[in-house]
C-alpha positions in Angstrom: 27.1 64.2 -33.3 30.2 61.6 -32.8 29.0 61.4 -28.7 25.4 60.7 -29.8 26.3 58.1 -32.8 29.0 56.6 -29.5 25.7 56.0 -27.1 23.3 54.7 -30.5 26.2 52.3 -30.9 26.6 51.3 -27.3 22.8 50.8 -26.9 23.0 48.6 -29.7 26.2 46.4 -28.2 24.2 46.0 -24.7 20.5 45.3 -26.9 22.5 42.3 -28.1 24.3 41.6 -25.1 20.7 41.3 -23.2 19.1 39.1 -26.0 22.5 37.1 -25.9 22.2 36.5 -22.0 18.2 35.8 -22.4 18.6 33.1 -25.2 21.7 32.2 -22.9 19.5 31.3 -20.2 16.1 30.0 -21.6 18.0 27.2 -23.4 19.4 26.5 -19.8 16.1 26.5 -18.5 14.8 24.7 -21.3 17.7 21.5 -20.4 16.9 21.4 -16.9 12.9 21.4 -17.3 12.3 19.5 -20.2 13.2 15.6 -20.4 16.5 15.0 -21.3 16.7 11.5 -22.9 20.6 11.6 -21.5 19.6 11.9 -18.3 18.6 8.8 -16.3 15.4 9.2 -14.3 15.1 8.2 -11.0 13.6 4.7 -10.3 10.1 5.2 -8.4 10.7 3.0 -4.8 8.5 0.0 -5.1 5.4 -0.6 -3.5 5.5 -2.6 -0.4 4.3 -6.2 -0.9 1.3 -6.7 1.7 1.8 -9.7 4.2 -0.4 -12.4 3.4 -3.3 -13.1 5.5 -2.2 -16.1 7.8 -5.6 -16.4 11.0 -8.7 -16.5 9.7 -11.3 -16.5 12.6 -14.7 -16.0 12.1 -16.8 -13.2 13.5 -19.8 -16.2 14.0 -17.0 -17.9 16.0 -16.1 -15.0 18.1 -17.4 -14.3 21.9 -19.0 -11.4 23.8 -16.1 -10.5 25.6 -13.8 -8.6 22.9 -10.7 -9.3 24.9 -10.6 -13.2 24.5 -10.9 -12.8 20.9 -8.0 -10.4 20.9 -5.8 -13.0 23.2 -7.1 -15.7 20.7 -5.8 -13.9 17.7 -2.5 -12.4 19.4 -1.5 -16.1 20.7 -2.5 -17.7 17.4 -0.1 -15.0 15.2 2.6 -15.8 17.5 2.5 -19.0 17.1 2.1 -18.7 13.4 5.4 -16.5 13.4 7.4 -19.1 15.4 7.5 -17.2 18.0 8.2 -19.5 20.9 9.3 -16.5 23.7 6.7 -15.1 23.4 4.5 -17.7 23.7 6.1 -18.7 27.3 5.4 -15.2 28.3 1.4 -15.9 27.3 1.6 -19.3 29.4 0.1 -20.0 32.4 2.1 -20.3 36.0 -0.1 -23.2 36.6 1.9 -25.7 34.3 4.5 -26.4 31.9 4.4 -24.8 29.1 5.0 -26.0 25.4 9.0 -27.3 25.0 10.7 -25.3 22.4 11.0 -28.5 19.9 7.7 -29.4 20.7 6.6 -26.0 19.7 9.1 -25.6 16.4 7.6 -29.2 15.3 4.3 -28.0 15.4 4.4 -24.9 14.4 6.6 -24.7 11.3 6.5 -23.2 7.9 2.8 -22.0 9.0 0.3 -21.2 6.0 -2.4 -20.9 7.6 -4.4 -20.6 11.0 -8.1 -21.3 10.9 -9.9 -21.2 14.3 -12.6 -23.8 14.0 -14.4 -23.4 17.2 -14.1 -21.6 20.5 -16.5 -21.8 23.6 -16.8 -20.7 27.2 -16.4 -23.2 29.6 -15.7 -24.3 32.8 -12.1 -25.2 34.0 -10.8 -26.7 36.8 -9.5 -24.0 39.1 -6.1 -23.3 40.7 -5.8 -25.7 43.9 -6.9 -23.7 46.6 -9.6 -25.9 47.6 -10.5 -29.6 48.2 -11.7 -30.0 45.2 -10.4 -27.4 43.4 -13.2 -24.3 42.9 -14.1 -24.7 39.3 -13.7 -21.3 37.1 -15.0 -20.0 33.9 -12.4 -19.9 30.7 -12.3 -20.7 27.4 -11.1 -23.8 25.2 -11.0 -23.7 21.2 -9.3 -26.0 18.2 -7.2 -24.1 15.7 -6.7 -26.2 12.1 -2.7 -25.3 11.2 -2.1 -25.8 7.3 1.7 -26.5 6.3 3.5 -24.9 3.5 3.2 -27.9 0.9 6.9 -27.4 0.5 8.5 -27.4 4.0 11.2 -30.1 4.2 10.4 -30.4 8.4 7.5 -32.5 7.9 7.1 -33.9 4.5 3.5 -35.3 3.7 2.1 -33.8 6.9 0.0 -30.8 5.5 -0.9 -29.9 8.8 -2.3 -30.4 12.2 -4.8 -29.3 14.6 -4.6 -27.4 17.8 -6.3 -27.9 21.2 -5.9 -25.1 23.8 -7.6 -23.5 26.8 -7.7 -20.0 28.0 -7.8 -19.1 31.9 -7.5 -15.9 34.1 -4.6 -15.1 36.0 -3.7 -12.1 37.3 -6.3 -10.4 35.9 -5.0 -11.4 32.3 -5.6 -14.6 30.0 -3.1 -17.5 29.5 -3.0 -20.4 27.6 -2.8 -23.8 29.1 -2.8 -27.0 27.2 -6.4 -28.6 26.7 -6.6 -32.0 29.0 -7.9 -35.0 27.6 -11.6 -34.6 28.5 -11.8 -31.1 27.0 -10.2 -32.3 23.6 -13.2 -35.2 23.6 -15.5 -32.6 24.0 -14.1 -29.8 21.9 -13.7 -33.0 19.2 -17.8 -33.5 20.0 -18.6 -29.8 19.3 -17.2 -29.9 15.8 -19.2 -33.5 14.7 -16.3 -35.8 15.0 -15.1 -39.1 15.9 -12.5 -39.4 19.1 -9.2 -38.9 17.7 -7.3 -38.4 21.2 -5.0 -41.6 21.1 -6.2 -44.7 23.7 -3.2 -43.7 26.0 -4.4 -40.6 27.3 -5.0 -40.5 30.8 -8.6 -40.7 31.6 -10.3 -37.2 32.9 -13.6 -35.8 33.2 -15.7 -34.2 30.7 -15.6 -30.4 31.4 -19.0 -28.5 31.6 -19.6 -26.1 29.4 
């Protein structure tokens, strides 16, 4: 009788001993699952802010070969960033390009980038012959909008952009749009000559 009434009292000491660990540890698991107004939650990482859209160019403006478009838009974003190394490396051999300040005055604190018009035409070629051999390219007119509140050019709220596009080495460059081509680029869109009187004279390209 005393052995049995010493196990009926240990069975009762380790019943409350297992009931003490249980409540123990669901109130544990209760702390760590449920919200805990002490506890700082962790700040969710902000959403990234999309880039606004700078180039805007026209799928009615586009042209059948896919890759011009692509050179058209690639040149124009670099240009839009500031980036004046890059565009030296899309330059043609065949002249000068751009200076650097000429560049960073005309391409500063960019808004926007609208291509207004771009056409196949045809260029005069490298001088390999007498005349030169005259070989197909492109020319087009970008309109570049200013930040209103850039300090470089106060009250200019933008400018335009004449440029032509020829092959070399199998890839497109840029080259700066002569005198005739602007007349006639300035003809496609509906407008007045606005090429100052002391350009040199050229001929009109043929488109």
């Amino acid at each position: 009788m005393e052995f049995d009434g010493m196990i009926s009292r240990l069975y009762r000491s380790g019943s409350a001993m297992a009931a003490a660990v249980v409540i123990v540890v669901g109130a544990s698991s209760c702390r760590r699952g449920g919200d805990d107004p002490a506890q700082p939650t962790r700040a969710s990482a902000p959403a990234p802010v999309p880039k606004p859209q700078v180039l805007f160019f026209d799928d009615a403006l586009r042209v059948e070969d896919a890759t011009v478009n692509e050179f058209v838009e690639r040149a124009m974003e670099a240009c839009a960033s500031g980036d004046y190394e890059r565009i030296r490396l899309m330059w043609t051999a065949r002249g000068e390009p751009i200076s650097r300040s000429d560049f960073e005055q005309s391409w500063h604190d960019v808004r926007r980038v609208t291509i207004r018009i771009l056409k196949p035409v045809m260029l005069a070629g490298a001088a390999v012959g007498s005349p030169p051999t005259p070989e197909p390219g492109y020319a087009f007119v970008a309109d570049v909008q200013f930040d209103p509140d850039s300090v470089a050019s106060p009250g200019e709220p933008g400018r335009e952009a004449a440029l032509t596009i020829v092959r070399e080495n199998d890839e497109w460059r840029l080259a700066s749009a002569p005198k005739a081509m602007r007349l006639w680029l300035d003809e496609q869109l509906g407008r007045a000559d606005i090429i100052p009187a002391s350009a040199e004279p050229e001929n009109r390209p043929t488109p």
